[in-house]
Steps between C-alpha positions, in 0.01 A plus 500: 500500500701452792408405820606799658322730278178225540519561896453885426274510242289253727533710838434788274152350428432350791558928665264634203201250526504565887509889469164437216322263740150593621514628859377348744134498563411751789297389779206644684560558861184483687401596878186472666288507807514212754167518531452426115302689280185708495260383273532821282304549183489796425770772461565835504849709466654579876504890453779744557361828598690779274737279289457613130437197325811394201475297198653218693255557762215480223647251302553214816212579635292433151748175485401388855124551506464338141696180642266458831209567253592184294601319830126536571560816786222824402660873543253695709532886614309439825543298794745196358602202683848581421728783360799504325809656470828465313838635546762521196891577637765518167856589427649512233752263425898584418650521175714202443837593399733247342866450671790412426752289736922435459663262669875375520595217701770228532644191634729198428732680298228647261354861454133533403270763409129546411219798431147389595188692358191552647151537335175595620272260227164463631495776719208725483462887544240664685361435852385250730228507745293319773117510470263404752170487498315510893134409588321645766201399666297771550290355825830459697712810308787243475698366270419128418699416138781624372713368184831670365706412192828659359512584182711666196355825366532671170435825700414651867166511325340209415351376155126402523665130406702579752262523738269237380816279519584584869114454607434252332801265670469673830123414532495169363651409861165665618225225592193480241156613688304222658 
């Protein structure tokens, strides 16, 4: 083989094994209080007066109580320490189109030409989102904890793996009770 051919077949697979590379692994953001946090225990869903409840809205919030349950946290309907809410923002992501490029250049007496070709390997379809889940303490009304995370979607509705996915990375920047 010759060594020209060798360069391209190696830059060719050097382009294809970066495309099929994992992605990078996201990161929890996470904001709280100055004052630190309430020593919260128990929990209870921050309501929204009026707001008809989804299948994402069911699903997350099944996916967030069961992970403070197994952090050692106890959902309660009355009189928590804190509450929580989350808040899921998506798009959905452009279709990748390949492209084409032609180029003609010269110099020292020469004439060149070259087509370049574009393809979108390892792109996904479908949408991207932030979550975030907030806690509130419910003695001050304020918010004390809040993590986000930005994610890839199949759907603007999430999966229930989906949303035990999202949860469980979110919260596992949340502090285990004392």
């Amino acid at each position: 083989m010759s060594a020209r051919k060798q360069v391209v077949l190696s830059a060719l697979t050097v382009a294809i094994l970066s495309a099929c590379a994992a992605t990078a692994s996201r990161q929890v953001r996470v904001d709280q209080a100055e004052g630190g946090l309430p020593n919260c225990r128990t929990f209870a869903w921050h309501a929204t007066p009026g707001d008809v409840e989804s299948l994402t809205d069911q699903r997350v919030r099944t996916a967030v109580m069961s992970r403070l349950k197994a952090k050692g946290y106890q959902e309660v309907a009355d009189k928590p320490d804190c509450r929580v809410a989350y808040h899921l923002s998506t798009r959905e992501l452009p279709k990748a189109k390949p492209g084409v490029g032609v180029g003609v250049g010269g110099g020292s007496g020469g004439l060149g030409g070259g087509i370049g070709v574009s393809l979108p390997i390892g792109r996904k379809s479908g949408f991207t989102g932030t979550f975030v889940v907030d806690v509130i303490d419910n003695t001050k009304n304020a918010q004390v904890w809040s993590g986000s995370l930005d994610a890839e979607l199949a759907a603007a509705e999430v999966t229930e793996g989906e949303a035990a996915d999202l949860a469980s990375e979110v919260l596992s920047a949340y502090p285990n009770p004392k």
